[in-house]
C-alpha positions in Angstrom: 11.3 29.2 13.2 9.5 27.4 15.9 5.9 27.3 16.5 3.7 25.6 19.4 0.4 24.4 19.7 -1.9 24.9 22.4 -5.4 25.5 23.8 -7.2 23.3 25.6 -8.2 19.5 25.6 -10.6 19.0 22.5 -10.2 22.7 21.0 -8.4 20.7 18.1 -4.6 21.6 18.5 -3.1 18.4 17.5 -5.4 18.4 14.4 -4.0 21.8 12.9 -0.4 20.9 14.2 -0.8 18.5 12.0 -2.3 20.3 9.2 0.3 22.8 9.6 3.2 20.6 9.7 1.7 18.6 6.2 1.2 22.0 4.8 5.2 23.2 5.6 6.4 19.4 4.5 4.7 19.6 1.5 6.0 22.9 0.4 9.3 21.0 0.6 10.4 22.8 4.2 13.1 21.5 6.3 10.6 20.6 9.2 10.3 18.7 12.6 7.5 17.9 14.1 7.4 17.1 17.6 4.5 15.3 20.0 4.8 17.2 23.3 1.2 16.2 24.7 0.5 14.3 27.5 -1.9 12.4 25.3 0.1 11.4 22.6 -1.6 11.6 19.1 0.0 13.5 16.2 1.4 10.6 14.9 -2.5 9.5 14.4 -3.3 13.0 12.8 -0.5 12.6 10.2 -1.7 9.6 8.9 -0.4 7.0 11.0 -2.5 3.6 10.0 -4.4 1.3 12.5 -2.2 -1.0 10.4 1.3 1.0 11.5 3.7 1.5 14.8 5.6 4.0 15.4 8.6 2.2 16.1 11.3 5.4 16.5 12.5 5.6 20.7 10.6 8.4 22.5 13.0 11.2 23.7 12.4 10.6 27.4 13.3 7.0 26.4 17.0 8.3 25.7 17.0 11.0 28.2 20.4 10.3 29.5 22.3 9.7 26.2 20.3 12.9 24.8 21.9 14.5 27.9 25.7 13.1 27.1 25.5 14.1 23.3 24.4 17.7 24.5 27.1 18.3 27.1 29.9 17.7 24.8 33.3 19.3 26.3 31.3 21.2 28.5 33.4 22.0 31.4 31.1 23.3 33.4 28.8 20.5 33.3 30.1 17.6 35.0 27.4 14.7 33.9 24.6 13.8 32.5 22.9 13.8 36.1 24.1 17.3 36.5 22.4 18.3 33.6 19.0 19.5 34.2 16.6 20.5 31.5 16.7 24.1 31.9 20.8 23.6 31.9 22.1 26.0 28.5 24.6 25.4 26.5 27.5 26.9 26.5 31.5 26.5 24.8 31.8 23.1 24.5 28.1 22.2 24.0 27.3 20.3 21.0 24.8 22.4 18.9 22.0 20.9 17.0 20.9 22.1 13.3 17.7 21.2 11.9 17.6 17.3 11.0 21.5 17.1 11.1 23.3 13.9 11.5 23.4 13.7 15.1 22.2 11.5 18.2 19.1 13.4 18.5 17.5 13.0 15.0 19.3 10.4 13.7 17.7 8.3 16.5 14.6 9.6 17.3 12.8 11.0 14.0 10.3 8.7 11.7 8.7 10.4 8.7 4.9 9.8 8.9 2.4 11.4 6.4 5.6 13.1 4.6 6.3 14.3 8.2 9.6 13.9 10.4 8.1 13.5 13.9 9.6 13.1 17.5 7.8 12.1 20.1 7.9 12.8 24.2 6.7 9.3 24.9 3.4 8.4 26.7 2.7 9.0 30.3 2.4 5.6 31.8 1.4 3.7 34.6 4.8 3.7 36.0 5.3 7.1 36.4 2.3 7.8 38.4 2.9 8.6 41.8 6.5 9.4 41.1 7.0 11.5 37.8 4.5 14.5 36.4 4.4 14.6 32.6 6.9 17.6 32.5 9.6 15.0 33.3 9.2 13.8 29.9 9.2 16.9 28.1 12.2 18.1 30.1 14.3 16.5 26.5 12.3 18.6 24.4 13.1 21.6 26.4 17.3 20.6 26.0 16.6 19.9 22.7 15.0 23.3 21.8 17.6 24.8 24.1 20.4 23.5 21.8 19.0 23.8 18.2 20.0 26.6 15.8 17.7 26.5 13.7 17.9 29.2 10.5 15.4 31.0 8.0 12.5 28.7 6.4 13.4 26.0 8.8 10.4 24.4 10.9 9.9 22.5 14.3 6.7 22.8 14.8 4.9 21.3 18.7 2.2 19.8 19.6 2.0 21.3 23.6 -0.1 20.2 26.3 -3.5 21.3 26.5 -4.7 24.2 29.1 -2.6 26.1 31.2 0.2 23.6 31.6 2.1 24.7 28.6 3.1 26.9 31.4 4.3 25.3 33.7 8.0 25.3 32.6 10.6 27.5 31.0 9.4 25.5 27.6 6.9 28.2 26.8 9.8 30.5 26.3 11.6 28.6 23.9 9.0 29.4 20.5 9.4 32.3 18.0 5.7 32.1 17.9 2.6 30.6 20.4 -0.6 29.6 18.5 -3.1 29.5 20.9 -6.1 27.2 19.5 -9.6 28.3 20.7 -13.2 27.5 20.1 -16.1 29.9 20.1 -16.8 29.2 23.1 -16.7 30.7 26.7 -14.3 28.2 28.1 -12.3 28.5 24.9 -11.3 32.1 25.1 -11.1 31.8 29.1 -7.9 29.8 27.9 -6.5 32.5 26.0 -7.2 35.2 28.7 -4.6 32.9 31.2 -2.5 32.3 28.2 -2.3 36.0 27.6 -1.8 36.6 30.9 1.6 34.4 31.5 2.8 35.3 28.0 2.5 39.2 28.6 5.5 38.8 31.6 7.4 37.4 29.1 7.0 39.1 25.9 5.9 35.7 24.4 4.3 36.3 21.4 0.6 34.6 20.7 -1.7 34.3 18.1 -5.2 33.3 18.1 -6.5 30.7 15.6 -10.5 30.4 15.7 -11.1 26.6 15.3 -14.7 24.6 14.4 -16.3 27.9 13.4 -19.6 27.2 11.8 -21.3 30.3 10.8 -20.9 34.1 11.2 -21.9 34.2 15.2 -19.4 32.0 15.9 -17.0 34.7 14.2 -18.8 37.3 15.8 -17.6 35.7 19.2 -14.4 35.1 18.6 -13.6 38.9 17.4 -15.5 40.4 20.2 -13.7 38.2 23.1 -10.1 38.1 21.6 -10.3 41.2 19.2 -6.3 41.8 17.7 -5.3 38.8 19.1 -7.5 36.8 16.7 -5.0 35.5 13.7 -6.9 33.6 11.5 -10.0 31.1 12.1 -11.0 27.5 10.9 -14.2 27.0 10.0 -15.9 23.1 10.5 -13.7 20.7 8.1 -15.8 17.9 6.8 -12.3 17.2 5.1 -10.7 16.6 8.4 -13.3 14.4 9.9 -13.3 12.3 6.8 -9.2 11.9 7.2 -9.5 11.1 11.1 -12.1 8.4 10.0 -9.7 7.0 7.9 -11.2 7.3 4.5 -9.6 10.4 3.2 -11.1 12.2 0.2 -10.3 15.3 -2.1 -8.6 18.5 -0.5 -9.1 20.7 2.2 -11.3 23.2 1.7 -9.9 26.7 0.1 -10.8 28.9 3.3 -8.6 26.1 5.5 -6.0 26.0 3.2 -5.8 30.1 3.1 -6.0 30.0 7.1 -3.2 27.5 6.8 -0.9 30.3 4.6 -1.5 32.7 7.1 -0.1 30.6 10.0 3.4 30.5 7.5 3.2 34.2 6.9 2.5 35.0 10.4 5.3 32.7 11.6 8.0 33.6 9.0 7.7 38.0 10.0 8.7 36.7 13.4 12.3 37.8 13.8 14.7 35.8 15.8 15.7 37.3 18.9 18.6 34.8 20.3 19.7 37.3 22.8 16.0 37.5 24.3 16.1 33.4 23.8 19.2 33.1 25.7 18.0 35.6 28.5 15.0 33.3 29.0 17.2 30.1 28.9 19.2 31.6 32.0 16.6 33.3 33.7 14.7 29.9 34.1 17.5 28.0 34.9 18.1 29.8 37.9 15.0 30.0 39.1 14.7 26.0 38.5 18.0 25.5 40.4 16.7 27.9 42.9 13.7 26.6 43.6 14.8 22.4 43.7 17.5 21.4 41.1 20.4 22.6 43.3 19.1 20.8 46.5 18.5 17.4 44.4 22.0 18.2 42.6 24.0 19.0 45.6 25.9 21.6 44.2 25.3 25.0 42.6 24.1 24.8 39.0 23.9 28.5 38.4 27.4 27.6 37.7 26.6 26.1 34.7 25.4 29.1 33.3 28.4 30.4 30.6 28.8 34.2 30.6 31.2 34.4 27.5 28.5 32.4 25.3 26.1 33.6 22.4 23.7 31.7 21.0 23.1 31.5 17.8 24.7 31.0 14.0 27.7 32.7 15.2 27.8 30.1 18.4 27.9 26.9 15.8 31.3 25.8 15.6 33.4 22.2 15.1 31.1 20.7 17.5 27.8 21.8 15.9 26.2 19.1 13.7 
């Protein structure tokens, strides 16, 4: 099952990704975490040392070999510059399963805090003026695209914060959206435009309260997000001990309960592939539509396979 992260910048997303992602790794879950933020910190949040690198290649590092594994035998994808990130699979596709021996993790995954992580890769001086940050997460979007992933299995993303989770197809590609949100006007102004995109979509999202303090700040949250409102967080003096580097004890018991009903919440979620393959064509159209076919020079609703079904029954010789 796959869960995303957002909210906006500060509300505290990356810290209970990575909670979250600890929590399923500990439990012994198949799990992959995976940085999609502009501001790239999870690695940090899991436990990464001032002492430590993470040395594994960023995705968007390996973009085009990402995009030769995928393909396969493809026939209707002619090369990797003819595959865009919205591009599906179809037969002939190589399939991903969760931290198989393939390209994508066997290249691009390093275990931090008990954690298997891939990264985006920073947004750097180069690219500005001639790249937005949704470049970089286009491999995320091919990798999500391409993964069958199966029951009690995990990839869990850290998104960008505000609105621009939305700004691709990407936001279609989770079996649930946990929308992070402090009591705070601004913070549930966030979830009113996330509701608002998601709703089109039949995107699933749940509220998690975050840096609640007392029973006001509760109050807030309830009367401004009402049904929406999943589960809360109240202030962790665990958690700012960890980021300070000197951690101490456990979490506290109401964190660690919140933390259970983020795995119950995403675990009743039942996986609709025929609604996830829907989406994948619906965007890839309008992408090609709206630039990919002019930049192309050809017509990459071609690309989109009719005869294919995603899912367990789609995995075949070529799946690994």
């Amino acid at each position: 099952m796959r869960a995303a992260f957002v909210g906006k910048g500060g509300s505290g997303k990356t810290t209970l990704s990575a909670l979250f992602s600890r929590h399923l790794a500990h439990s012994g879950a198949p799990l992959v975490a995976i940085d999609g933020d502009i501001n790239q910190h999870l690695a940090e949040a899991l436990g990464l040392g001032d002492d430590e690198t993470f040395t594994a290649p960023p995705l968007s590092a390996r973009l085009g070999e990402i995009k030769d594994h995928l393909r396969g035998d493809n026939p209707r994808i002619t090369s990797r510059e003819a595959m865009i990130k919205t591009t599906p699979p179809g037969r002939g596709s190589r399939l991903l399963r969760l931290l198989g021996d393939d390209a994508v993790h066997t290249h691009h995954i390093q275990e931090v805090g008990g954690v298997p992580l891939m990264v985006t890769g920073e947004f750097d001086e180069s690219d500005l003026g001639v790249a937005c940050y949704h470049s970089k997460l286009g491999a995320v979007e091919l990798y999500l695209n391409h993964l069958v992933d199966g029951p009690g299995e995990y990839v869990v993303v850290d998104m960008t914060a505000g609105a621009d989770a939305f700004a691709s197809g990407l936001f279609t590609r989770f079996d649930m959206t946990f929308l992070v949100a402090e009591p705070t006007r601004k913070g549930v102004s966030v979830y009113r435009q996330y509701r608002d995109h998601a709703e089109e979509f039949g995107i699933p999202i749940a509220v998690i309260g975050n840096k609640v303090t007392g029973e006001d700040d509760l109050l807030f949250l309830k009367e401004h997000i009402g049904d929406a409102l999943l589960t809360y967080f109240q202030h962790s003096s665990w958690v700012r001990a960890y980021e300070q580097g000197r951690p101490q004890g456990d979490l506290e018991p109401h964190n660690r309960h919140a933390l259970r009903q983020l795995r119950t919440a995403l675990d009743s979620r039942t996986k609709d592939w025929t609604a996830f393959q829907e989406h994948a064509v619906a965007f890839h159209l309008r992408n090609a539509a709206a630039w990919a076919d002019r930049a192309i020079g050809s017509d990459l609703s071609a690309q989109i396979d009719p005869g294919f079904r995603h899912g367990p029954d789609a995995l075949g010789p070529t799946a690994v």
